[in-house]
Backbone as CSV, one residue per row, in Angstrom:
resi,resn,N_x,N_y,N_z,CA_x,CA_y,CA_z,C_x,C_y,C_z
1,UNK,-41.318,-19.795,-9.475,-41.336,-19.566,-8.034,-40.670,-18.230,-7.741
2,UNK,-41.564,-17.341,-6.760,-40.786,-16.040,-6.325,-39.746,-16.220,-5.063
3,UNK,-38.603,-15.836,-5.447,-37.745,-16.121,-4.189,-37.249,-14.532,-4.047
4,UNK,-37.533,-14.042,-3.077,-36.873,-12.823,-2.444,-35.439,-13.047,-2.079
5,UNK,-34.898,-12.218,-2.533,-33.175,-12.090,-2.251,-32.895,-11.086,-1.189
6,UNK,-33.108,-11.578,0.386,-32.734,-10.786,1.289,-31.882,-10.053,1.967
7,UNK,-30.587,-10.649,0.967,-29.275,-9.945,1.198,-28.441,-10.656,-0.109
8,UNK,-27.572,-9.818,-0.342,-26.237,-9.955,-1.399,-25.237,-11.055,-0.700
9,UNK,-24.551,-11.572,-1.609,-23.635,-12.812,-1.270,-22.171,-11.660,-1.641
10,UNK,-21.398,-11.082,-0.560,-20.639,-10.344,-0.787,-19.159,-11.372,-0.971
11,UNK,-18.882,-11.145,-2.476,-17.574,-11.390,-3.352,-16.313,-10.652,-3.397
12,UNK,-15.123,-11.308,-2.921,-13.939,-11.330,-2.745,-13.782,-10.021,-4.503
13,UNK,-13.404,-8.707,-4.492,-12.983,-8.062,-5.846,-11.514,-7.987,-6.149
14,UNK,-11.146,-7.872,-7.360,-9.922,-8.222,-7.685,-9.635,-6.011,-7.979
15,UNK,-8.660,-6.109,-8.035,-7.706,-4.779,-8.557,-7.265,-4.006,-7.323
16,UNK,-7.045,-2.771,-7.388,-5.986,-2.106,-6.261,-6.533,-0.652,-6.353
17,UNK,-7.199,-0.341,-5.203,-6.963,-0.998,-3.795,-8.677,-1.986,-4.347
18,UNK,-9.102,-3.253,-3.418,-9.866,-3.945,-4.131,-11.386,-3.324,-4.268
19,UNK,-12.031,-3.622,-5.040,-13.577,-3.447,-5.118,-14.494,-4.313,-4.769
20,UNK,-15.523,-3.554,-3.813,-16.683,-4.761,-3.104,-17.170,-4.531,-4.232
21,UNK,-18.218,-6.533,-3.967,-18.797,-6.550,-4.891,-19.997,-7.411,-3.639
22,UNK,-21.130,-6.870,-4.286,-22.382,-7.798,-3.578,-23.068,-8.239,-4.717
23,UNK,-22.823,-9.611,-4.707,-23.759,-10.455,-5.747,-25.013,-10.779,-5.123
24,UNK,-26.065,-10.507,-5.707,-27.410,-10.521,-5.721,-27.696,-11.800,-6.622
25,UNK,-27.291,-12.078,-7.922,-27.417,-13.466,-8.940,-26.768,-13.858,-9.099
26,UNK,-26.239,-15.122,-9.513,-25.154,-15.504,-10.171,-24.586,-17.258,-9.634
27,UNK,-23.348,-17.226,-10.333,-22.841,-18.421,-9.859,-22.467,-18.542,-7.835
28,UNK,-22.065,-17.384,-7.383,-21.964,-17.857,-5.753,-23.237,-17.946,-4.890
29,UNK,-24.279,-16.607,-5.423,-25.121,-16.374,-4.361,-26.346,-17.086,-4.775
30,UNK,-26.382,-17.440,-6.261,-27.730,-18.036,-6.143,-28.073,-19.441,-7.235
31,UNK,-26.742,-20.065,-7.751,-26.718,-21.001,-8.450,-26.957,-20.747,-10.103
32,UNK,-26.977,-19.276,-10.508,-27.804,-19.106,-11.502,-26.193,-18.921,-12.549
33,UNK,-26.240,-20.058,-13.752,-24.768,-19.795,-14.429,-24.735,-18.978,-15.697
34,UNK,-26.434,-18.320,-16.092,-26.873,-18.243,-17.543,-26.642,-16.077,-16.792
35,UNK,-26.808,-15.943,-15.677,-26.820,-14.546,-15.673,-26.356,-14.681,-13.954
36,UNK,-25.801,-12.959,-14.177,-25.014,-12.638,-12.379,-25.557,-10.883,-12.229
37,UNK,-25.906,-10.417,-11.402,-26.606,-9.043,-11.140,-25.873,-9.295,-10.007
38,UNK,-24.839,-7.771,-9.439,-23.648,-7.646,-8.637,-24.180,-6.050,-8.581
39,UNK,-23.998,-5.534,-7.343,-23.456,-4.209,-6.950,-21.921,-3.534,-6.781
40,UNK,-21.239,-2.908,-7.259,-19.596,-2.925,-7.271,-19.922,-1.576,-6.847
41,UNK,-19.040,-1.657,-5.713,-18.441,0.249,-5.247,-16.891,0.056,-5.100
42,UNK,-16.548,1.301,-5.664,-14.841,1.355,-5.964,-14.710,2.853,-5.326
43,UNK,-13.579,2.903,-4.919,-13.308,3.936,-4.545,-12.019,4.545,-5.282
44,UNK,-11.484,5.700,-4.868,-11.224,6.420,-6.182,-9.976,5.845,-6.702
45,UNK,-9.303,5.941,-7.627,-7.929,5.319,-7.976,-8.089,3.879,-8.457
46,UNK,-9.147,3.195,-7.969,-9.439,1.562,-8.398,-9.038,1.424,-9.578
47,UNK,-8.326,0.505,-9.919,-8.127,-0.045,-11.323,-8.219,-2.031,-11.201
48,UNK,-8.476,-2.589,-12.189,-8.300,-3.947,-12.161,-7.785,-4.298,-13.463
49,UNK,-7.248,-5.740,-13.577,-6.257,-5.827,-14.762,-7.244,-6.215,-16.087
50,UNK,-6.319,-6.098,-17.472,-7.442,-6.159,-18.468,-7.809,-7.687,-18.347
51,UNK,-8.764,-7.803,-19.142,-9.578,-9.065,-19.116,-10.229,-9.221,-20.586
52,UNK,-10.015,-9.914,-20.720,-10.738,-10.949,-22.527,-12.106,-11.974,-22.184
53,UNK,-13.438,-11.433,-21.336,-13.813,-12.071,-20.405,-14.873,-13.451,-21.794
54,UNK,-15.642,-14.233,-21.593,-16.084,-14.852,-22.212,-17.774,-14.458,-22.012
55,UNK,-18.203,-13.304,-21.528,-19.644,-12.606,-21.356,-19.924,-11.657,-21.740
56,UNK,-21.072,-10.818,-22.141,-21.507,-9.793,-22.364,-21.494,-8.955,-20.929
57,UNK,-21.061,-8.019,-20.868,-21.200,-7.242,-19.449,-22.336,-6.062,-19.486
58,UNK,-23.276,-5.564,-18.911,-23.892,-4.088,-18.845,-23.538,-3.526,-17.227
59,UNK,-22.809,-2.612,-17.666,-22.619,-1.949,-16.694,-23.735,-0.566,-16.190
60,UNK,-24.352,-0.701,-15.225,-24.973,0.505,-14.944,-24.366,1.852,-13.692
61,UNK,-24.220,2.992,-14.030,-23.713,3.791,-13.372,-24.829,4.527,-12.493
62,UNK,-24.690,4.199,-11.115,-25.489,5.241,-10.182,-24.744,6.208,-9.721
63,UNK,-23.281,6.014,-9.150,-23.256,7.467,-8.698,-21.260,7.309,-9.487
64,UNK,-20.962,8.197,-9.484,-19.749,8.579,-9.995,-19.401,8.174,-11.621
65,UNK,-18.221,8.013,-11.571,-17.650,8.018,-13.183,-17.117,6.514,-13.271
66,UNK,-17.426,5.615,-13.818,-16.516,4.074,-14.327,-16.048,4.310,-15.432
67,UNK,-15.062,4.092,-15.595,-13.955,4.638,-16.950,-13.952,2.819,-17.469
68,UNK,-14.175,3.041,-19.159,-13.910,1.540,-19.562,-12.943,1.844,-20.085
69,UNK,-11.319,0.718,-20.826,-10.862,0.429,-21.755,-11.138,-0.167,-22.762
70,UNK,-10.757,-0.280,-23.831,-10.895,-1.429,-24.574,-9.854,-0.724,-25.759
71,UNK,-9.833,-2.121,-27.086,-8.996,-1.744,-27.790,-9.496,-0.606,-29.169
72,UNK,-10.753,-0.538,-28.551,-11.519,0.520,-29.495,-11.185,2.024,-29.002
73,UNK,-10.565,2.307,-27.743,-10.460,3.196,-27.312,-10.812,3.255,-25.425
74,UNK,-11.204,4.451,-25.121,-11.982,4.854,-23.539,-12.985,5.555,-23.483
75,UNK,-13.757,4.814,-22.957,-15.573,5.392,-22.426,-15.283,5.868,-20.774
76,UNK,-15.508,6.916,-20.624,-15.999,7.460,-19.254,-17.881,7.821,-19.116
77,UNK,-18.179,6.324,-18.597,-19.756,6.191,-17.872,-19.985,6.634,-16.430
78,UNK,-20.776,7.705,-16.830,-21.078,8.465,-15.563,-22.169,8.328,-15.068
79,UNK,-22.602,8.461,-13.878,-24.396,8.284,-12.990,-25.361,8.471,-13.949
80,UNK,-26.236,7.895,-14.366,-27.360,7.289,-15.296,-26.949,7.058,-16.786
81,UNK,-25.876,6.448,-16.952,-25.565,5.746,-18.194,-25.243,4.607,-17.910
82,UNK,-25.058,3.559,-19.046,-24.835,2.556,-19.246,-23.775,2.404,-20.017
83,UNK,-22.711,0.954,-20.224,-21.846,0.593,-21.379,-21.854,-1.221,-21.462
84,UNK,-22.198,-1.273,-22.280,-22.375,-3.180,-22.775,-20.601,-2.890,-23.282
85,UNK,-20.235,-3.957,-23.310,-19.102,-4.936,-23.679,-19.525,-6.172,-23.846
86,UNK,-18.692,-6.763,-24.915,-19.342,-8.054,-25.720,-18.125,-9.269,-25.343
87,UNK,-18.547,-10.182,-25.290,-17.661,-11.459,-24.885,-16.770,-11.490,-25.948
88,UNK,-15.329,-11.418,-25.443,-14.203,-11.619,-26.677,-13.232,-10.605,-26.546
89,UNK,-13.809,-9.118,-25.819,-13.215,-7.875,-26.480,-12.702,-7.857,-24.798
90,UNK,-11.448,-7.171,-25.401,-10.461,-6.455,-24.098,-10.805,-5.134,-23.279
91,UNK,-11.106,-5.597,-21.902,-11.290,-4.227,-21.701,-10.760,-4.142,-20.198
92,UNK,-10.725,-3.276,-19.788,-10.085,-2.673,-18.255,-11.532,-1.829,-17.741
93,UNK,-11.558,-1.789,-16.811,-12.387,-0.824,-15.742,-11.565,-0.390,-14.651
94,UNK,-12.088,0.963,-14.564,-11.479,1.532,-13.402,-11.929,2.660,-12.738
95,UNK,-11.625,3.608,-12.085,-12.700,4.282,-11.324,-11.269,5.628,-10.749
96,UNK,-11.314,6.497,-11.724,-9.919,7.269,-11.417,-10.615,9.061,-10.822
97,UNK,-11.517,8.594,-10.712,-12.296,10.098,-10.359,-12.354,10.287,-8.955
98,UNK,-12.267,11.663,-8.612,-12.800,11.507,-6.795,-14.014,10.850,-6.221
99,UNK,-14.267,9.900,-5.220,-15.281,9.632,-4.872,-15.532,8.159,-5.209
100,UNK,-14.850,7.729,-6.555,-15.350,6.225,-6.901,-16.128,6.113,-7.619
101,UNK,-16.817,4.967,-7.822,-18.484,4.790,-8.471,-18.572,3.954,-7.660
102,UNK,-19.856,3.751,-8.021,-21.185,2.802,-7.513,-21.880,2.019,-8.723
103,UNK,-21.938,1.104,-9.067,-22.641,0.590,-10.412,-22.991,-1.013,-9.872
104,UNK,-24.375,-1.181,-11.240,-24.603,-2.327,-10.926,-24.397,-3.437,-12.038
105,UNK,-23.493,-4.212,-12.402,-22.897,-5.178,-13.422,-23.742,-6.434,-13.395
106,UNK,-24.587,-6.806,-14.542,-25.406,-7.916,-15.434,-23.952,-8.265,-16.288
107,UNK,-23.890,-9.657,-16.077,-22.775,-10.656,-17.057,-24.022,-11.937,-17.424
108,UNK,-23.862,-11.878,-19.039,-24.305,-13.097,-19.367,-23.352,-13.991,-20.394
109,UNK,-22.963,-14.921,-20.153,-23.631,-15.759,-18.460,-22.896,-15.311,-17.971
110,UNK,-23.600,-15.986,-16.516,-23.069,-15.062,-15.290,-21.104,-14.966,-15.201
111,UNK,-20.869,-14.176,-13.963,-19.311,-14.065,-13.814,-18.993,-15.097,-13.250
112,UNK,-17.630,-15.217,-13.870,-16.838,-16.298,-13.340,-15.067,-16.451,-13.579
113,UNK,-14.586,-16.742,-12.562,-13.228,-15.821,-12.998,-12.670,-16.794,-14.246
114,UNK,-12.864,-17.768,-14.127,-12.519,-18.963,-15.432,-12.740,-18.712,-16.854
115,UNK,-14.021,-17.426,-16.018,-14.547,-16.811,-17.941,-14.148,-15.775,-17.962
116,UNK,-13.503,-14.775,-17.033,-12.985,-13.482,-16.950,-11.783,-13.659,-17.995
117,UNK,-10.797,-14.259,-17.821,-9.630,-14.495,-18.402,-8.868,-12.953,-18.491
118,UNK,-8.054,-12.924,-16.827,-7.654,-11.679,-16.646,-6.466,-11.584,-17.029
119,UNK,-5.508,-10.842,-17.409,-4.084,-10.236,-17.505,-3.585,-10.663,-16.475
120,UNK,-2.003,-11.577,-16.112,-1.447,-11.806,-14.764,-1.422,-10.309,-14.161
């Protein structure tokens, strides 16, 4: 069945100062627990705490720089790149550039803060 998604189910974001998030899939906006498709805009300075999440993440970059952590090191993903992270591995996101980013985050399965497993 085709169901048109006529608007995003806009989600409460965690870090400082916080990040919108408009869920388009997932566990709030559309019952779906196997995958979540989210729009995140951060503005500049954003950081959120690390996380050991229990999903694969793809992050896609439309406009600015998303800086990843992890214990492999730091990726700075800029407007038309991508960065996967794998369920298990530590990583931080953050957005320390002028302007912010804009990106669109696929978690399988979908997000959920129970599977995030963030840093107090």
């Amino acid at each position: 069945m085709v169901k048109l998604v006529t608007a995003p189910t806009v989600v409460a974001g965690a870090g400082v100062p916080p990040v919108e998030i408009e869920e388009y899939a997932g566990r709030i906006s559309s019952g779906h627990g196997n995958v979540s498709v989210a729009r995140l805009v951060s503005q500049e300075g954003w950081s959120e705490p690390r996380q050991k999440p229990d999903f694969a993440e793809i992050s896609v970059v439309l406009k600015g720089m998303l800086r990843v952590e992890s214990e492999a090191g730091v990726v700075d993903v800029r407007s038309g790149q991508a960065v996967v992270t794998s369920p298990g591995e530590w990583v931080r996101y953050s957005t320390p550039e002028a302007g912010g980013a804009e990106y669109i985050a696929v978690c399988v399965p979908a997000f959920s803060l129970e599977l995030a497993h963030r840093d107090e």
